[in-house]
C-alpha positions in Angstrom: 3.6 9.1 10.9 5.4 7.1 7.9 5.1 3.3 7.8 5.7 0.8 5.0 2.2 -0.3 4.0 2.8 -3.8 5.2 2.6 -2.4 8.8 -0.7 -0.7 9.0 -3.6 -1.8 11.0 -6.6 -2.9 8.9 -8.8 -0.1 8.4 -5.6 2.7 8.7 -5.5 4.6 5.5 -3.1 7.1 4.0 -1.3 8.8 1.5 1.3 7.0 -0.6 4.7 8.9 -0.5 7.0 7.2 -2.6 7.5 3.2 -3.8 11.4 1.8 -3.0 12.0 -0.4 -5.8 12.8 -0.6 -9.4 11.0 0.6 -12.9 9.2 -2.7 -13.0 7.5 -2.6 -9.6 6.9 1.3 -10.0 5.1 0.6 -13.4 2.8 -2.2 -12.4 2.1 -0.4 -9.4 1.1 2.6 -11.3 -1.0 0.3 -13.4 -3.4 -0.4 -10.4 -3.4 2.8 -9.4 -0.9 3.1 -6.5 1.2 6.1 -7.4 2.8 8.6 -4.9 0.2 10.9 -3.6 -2.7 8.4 -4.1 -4.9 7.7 -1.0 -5.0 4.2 0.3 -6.9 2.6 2.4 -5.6 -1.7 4.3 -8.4 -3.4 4.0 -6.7 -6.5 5.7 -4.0 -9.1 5.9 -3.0 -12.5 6.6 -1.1 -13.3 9.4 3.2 -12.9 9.4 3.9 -12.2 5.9 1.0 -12.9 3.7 -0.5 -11.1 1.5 -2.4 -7.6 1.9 -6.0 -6.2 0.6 -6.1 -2.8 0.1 -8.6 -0.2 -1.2 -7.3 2.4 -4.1 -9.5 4.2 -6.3 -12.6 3.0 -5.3 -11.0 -1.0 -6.5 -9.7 -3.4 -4.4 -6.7 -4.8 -4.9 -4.1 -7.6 -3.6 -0.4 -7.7 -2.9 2.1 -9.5 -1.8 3.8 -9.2 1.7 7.2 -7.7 -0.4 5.7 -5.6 -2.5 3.0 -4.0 0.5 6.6 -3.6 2.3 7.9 -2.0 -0.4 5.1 1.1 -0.3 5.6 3.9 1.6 2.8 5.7 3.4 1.8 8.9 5.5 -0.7 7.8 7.7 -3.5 9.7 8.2 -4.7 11.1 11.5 -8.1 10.8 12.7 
């Protein structure tokens, strides 16, 4: 299954397939380790469009609602 990152459950990880936005975004992205084909984990969110904790590389780290929207994932089946 393939949602946006911003609509996972807490606790539902995947694999990132691709990032819908421009060079900037892509780049600082990449900086914190979210890259297509890097396993991520939603550690949790606040409630209707807030920001969103998630778990990459072993770091945790904390976006915005646009930018989590913006992150494509294949969700992982258990």
């Amino acid at each position: 299954m393939v949602k946006s990152l911003s609509e996972l459950s807490p606790d539902e990880m995947g694999t990132v397939l691709r990032i819908h936005g421009g060079r900037g975004l892509v780049n600082r992205l990449g900086a914190l380790g979210i890259i297509p084909g890097a396993k991520i984990t939603k550690i949790s969110s606040m409630s209707s469009r807030g920001p969103t904790t998630v778990l990459v590389n072993r770091t945790h780290v904390a976006l915005g609602f646009g930018m989590a929207s913006k992150i494509i994932i294949s969700v992982d089946r258990t």
